[in-house]
C-alpha positions, 0 to 999 in steps of 0.5 A, spaced: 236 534 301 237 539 306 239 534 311 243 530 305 248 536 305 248 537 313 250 530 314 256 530 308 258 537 311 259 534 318 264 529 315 268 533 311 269 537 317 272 530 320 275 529 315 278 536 315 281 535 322 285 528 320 289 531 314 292 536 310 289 537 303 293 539 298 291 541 290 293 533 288 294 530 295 291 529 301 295 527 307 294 524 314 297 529 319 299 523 323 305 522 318 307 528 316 313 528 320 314 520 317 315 523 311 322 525 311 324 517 313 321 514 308 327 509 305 323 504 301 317 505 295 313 499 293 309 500 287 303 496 285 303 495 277 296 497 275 293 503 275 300 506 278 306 505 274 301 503 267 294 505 265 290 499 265 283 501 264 283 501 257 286 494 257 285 489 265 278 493 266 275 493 259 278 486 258 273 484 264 267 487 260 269 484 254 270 478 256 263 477 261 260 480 254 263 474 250 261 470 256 254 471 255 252 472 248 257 467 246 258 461 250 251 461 253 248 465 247 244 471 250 240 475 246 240 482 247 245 489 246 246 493 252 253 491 255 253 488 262 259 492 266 262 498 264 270 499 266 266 504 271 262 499 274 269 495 275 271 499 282 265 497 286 267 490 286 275 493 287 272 497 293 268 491 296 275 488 297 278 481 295 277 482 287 285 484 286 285 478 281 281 480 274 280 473 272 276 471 279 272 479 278 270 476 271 268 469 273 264 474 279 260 478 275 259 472 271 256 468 277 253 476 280 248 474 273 247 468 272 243 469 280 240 474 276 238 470 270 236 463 274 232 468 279 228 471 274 228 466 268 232 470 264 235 469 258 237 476 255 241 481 257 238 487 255 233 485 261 239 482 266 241 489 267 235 493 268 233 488 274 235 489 281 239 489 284 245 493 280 252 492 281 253 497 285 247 494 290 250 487 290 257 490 292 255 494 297 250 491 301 249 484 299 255 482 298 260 481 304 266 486 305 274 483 303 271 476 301 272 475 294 269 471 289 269 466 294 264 470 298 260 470 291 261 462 291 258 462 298 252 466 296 249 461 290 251 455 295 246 458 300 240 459 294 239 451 294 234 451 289 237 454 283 246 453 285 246 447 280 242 451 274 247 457 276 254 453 277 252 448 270 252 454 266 259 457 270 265 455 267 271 459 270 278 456 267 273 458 260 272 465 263 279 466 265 281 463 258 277 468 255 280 473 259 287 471 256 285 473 249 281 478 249 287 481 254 294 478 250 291 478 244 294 474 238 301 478 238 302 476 245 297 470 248 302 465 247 309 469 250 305 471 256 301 464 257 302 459 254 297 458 248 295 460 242 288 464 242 282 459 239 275 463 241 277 471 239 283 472 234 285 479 235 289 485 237 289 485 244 288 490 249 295 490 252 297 494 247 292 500 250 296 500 256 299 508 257 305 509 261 304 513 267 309 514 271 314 520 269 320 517 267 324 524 269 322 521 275 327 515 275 334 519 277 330 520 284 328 514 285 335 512 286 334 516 294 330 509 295 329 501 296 324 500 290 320 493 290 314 490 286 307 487 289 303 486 283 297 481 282 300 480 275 303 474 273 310 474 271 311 474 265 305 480 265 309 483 269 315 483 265 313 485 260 310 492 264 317 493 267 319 493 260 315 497 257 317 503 264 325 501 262 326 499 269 325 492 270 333 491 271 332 495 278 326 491 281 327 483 279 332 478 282 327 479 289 325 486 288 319 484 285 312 479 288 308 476 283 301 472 282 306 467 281 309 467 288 301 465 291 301 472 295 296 474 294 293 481 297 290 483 302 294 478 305 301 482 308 306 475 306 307 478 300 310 487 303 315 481 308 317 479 303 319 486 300 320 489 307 327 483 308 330 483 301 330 492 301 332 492 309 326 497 309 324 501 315 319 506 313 316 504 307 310 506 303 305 502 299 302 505 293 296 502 290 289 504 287 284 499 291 282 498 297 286 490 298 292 495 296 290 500 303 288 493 307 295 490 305 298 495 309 294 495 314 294 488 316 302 488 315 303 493 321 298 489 324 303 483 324 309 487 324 312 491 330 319 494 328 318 496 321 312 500 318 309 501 311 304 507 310 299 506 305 298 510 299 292 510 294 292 513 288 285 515 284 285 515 276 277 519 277 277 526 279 281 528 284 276 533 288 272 532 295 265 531 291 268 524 289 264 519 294 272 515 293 276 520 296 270 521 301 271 513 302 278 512 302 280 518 307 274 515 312 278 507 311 285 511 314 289 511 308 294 514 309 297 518 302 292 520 297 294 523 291 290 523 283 296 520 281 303 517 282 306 522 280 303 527 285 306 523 290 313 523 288 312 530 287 311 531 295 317 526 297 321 530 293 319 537 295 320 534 303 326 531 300 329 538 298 325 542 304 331 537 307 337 539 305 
């Protein structure tokens, strides 16, 4: 234990030499004097501007739940993932989309259940390994369902069992219902709900950005990147009473095939905002790596990155700790601290 404590004291104390830590904010010291020439904002949805983990996250849950005891009639009562356990697959990378995280730890427990004989998922869950193991150490870094795929593919003995009992658009489907609901399935996706008839969990949503805030936000460029469809984004923006601000080629979608981490999606933004310094804010580690990978590709304009967490903001949670040593540039408990510090450099400006 001794040694435990030496080893995260050595850490912080490196940390504490890269950045500048602030009640609601930590900063990297390489871009203090950057902030002051920010020209463009570029907002993520979830998480951001709108309180998705009683919807998107919980969705997640509910609809392998649904998967197992009802498509392949499991017996049990424990819950398979809770809406905590989500950000382990966010941090492992390439999970942005939530229809593909679902059918993810649909296949993590179909493994499981093949593996072990399984068919209860009272016992799925007490087997090893877990879903923080599986998304630290098993499962390879910014890979995605695709990286989950590539695992069952290698167990030749048992793929066949797993990938019969794995339905992805019927996951996905679920996903829709649970999520839209009756009121809004059809408006969003097309179709009316046929397996869960019920109020969706869309109407859970909070808004989180500070809507005094809109009259500041006229200082800047304002864009959307977002793994939402176009109508789920519409509906968001509407909800926030800005959607005239960011559509008409402000706004990149899941719709548009730009899929983060890939940087296409920030050039695009970065063109139709004629930005020079941007920031992108996000709340998962593809967020902080699509910026990355933008600088990487693009030399004469730069977007600093910008996570945001909804867990507590203090430096005995392991995310802080994680995001600092990735380099992420802004690091605040909510949008709003951000906006708050930009307005602070702003006035400091004048």
């Amino acid at each position: 234990m001794k040694k435990e404590r030496v080893k995260l004291l050595q850490i912080s104390e490196k940390l504490n030499s890269n950045y500048l830590f602030n009640k609601n904010i930590i900063l990297n010291k390489k871009i203090l004097d950057k902030i002051s020439q920010v020209d463009t904002l570029v907002f993520d949805i979830d998480g951001i501007l709108i309180d998705v983990r009683d919807s998107y996250r919980e969705a997640i849950c509910q609809t392998v739940q649904f998967y197992f005891k009802e498509i392949l009639r499991f017996q049990g009562l424990q819950n398979l993932i809770n809406p905590e356990e989500v950000k382990y697959f966010k941090m492992a990378g390439g999970f942005n989309n939530d229809w593909d995280l679902s059918s993810a730890v649909v296949l993590f427990y179909l493994i499981k259940a093949e593996e072990n004989n399984l068919e209860n998922i009272d016992e799925l869950r007490s087997n090893k390994p877990d879903i923080k193991t599986f998304t630290t150490r098993i499962l390879p870094p910014g890979g995605g369902l695709g990286k989950v795929v590539d695992l069952v593919e290698k167990n030749w003995d048992i793929k066949d069992k797993i990938f019969n009992q794995w339905d992805k658009k019927l996951i996905t489907k679920i996903f829709k219902e649970i999520y839209a609901g009756e009121e809004y399935c059809f408006n969003i996706y097309g179709f009316n709900p046929s397996l869960i008839k019920s109020e969706g969990l869309i109407k859970k949503e909070k808004i989180i950005i500070d809507k005094k805030k809109k009259d500041f936000l006229q200082n800047y460029s304002i864009g959307i990147l977002t793994g939402r469809t176009k109508r789920e984004a519409r509906i968001a923006l509407e909800r926030l009473s800005c959607e005239d601000n960011v559509f008409d080629g402000k706004i990149v979608t899941a719709d548009d095939g730009l899929e983060k981490p890939h940087p296409e999606g920030l050039k695009k933004l970065s063109t139709s905002l004629k930005t020079k310094l941007g920031i992108y804010i996000g709340d998962v580690w593809d967020d902080l790596i699509t910026a990355k990978n933008f600088n990487k590709e693009v030399k004469e304009i730069k977007f600093l990155s910008a996570i945001v967490l909804a867990e507590g903001f203090n430096l005995q949670n392991r995310t802080i700790e994680f995001y600092l040593n990735e380099g992420v540039d802004l690091l605040a408990q909510d949008v709003n601290c951000i906006l708050d510090w930009l307005e602070k450099v702003k006035n400091s400006r004048l």
